[in-house]
C-alpha positions as CSV (number, residue, x, y, z in Angstrom):
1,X,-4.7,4.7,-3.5
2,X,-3.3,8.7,-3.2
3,X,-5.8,9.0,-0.8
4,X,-4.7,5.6,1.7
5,X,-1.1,6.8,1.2
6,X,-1.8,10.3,2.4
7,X,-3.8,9.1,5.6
8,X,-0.9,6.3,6.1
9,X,1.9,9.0,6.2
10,X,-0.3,11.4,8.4
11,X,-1.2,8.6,10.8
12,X,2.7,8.7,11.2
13,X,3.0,12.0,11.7
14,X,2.0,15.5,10.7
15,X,4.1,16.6,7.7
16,X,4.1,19.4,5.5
17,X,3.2,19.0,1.7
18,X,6.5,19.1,0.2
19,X,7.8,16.4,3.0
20,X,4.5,14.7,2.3
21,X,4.5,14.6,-1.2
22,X,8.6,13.3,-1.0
23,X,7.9,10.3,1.2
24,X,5.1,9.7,-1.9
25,X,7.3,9.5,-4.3
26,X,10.1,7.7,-2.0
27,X,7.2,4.8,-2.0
28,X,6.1,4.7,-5.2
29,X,7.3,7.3,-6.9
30,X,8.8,5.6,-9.7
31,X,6.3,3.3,-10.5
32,X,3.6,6.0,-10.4
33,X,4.5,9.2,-10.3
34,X,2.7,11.6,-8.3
35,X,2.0,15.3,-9.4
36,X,1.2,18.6,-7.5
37,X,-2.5,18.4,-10.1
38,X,-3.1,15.5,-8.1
39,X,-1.6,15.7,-4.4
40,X,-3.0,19.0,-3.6
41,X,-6.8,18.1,-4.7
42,X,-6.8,15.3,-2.7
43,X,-5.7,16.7,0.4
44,X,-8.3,19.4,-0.2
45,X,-11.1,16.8,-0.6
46,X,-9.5,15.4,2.6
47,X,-9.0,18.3,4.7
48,X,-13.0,19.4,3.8
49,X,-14.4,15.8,4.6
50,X,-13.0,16.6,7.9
51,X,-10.3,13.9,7.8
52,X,-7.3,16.3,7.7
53,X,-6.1,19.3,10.1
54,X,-4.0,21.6,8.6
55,X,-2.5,24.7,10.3
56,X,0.0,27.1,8.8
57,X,4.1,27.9,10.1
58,X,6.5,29.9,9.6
59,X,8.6,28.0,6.9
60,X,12.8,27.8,7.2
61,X,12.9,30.6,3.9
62,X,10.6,33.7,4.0
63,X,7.4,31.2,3.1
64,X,4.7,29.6,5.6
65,X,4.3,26.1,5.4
66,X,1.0,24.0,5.5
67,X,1.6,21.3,8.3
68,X,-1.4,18.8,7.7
69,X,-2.3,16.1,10.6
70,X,-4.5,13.2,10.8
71,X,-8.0,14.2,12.4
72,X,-9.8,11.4,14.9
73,X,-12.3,11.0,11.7
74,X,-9.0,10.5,9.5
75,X,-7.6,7.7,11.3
76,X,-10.6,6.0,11.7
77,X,-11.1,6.1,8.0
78,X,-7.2,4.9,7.5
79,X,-8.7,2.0,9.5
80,X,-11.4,0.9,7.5
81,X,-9.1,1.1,4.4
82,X,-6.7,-1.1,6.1
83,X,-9.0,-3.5,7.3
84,X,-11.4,-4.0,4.2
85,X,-9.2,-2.9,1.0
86,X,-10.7,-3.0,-2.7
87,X,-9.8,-6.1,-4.5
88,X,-7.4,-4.2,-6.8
89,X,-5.3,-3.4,-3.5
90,X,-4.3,-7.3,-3.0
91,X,-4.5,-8.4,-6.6
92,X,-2.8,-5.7,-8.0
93,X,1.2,-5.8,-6.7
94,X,2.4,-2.1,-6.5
95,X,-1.0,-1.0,-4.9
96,X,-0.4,-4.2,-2.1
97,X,2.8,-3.1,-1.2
98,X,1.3,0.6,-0.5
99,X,-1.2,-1.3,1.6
100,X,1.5,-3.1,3.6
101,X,3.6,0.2,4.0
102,X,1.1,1.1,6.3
103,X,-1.0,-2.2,7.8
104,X,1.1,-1.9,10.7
105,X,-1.2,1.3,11.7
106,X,-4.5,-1.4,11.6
107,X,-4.3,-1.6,14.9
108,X,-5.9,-5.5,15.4
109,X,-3.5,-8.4,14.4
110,X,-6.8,-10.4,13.2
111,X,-7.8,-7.2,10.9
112,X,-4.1,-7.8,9.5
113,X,-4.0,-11.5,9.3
114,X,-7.6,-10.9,7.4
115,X,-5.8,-8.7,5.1
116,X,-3.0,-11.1,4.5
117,X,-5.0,-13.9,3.6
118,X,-6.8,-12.7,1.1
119,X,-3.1,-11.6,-0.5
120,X,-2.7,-15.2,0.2
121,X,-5.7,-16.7,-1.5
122,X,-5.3,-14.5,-4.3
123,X,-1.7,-15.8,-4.8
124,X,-2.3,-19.4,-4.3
125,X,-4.5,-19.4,-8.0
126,X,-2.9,-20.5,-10.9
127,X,-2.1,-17.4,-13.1
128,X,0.8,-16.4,-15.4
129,X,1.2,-13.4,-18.0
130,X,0.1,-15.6,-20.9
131,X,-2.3,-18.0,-21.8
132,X,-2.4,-20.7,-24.3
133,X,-5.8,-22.6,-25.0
134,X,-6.8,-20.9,-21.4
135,X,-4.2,-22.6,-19.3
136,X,-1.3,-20.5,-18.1
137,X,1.9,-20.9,-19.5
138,X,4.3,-22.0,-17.9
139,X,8.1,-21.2,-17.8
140,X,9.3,-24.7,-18.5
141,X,7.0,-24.3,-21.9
142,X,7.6,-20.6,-23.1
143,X,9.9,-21.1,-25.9
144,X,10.9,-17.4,-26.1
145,X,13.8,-16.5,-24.2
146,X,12.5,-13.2,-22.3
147,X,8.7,-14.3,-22.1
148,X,10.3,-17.2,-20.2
149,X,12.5,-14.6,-18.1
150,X,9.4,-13.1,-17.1
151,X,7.7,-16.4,-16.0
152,X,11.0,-17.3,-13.8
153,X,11.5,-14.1,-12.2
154,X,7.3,-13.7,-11.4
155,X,7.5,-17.5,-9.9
156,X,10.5,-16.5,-7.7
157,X,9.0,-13.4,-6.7
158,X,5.7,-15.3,-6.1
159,X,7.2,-18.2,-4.2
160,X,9.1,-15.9,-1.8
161,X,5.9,-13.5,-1.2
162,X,4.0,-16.9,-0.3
163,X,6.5,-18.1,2.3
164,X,6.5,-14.5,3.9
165,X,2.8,-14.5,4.1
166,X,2.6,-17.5,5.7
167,X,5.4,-16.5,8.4
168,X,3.2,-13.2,8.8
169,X,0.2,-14.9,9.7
170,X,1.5,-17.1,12.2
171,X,3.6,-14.7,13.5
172,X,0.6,-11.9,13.8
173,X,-1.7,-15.2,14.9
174,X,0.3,-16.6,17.4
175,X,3.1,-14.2,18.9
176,X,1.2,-11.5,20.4
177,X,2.9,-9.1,18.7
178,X,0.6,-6.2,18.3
179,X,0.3,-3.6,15.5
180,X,1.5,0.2,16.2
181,X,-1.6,2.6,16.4
């Protein structure tokens, strides 16, 4: 996921690592933190797979700065991790919302549409946080004030993800609106 963010804020625009690094942590940051021990060695491993450029200025103190930039192999990659994302990227909730941060760079509305439904599909299946003779419980039945808290608040959440998936669909299947590259 480090590695989807970093090609999503390059395909932006080139930054510089500390500017990189803040937009990081401005997107999920405070859900999972990200370090220097891992930033750092994964734009290394991206800058020698040939997906990164990177090319040194003169900084605003007395130090150079690293400006890294997407390469033509970087974006397609970006791409490809837009278009066919791991299943943990739409089941899990703070890894989907990284992947919509930057699906508007997927530049097909069927390739996001495609992404969207299977956000939907996943959605659409019964679930809950806890389970009783393997049937989700279900607020109404959760006798314990905050467990039941929890069950309200995930079925709001739920219910209003599920109606804006279904208005981004239509809108990306019928509008013409087209994605930024």
């Amino acid at each position: 996921m480090l590695e989807l963010t970093i090609l999503g804020f390059l395909g932006e625009q080139p930054l510089h690592g500390y500017e990189l690094k803040a937009r990081i942590q401005g997107l999920s940051g405070h859900v999972r933190p990200v370090s220097d021990g891992a930033l750092y060695p994964a734009i290394t491993r991206l800058v020698k797979a040939g997906k990164l450029d990177q090319r040194t200025e003169p900084g605003s103190g007395a130090a150079p700065r690293r400006i890294l930039s997407l390469t033509p192999e970087g974006r397609a990659d970006l791409h490809e991790r837009l278009r066919s994302p791991k299943d943990a990227d739409i089941t899990d909730g703070q890894r989907f919302f990284t992947l919509l941060a930057f699906l508007g760079q997927l530049p097909d509305r069927a390739g996001q549409a495609a992404v969207l439904r299977r956000r939907q599909e996943f959605l659409s299946a019964p679930a809950s946080f806890f389970y009783e003779g393997g049937r989700p419980v279900r607020a109404e039945d959760e006798p314990d004030l905050f467990r039941r808290g929890m069950l309200r608040i995930a079925r709001a959440t739920g219910t209003a993800e599920k109606k804006w998936l279904a208005e981004a669909i239509a809108e990306l299947e019928g509008s013409g609106i087209e994605g930024r590259s």
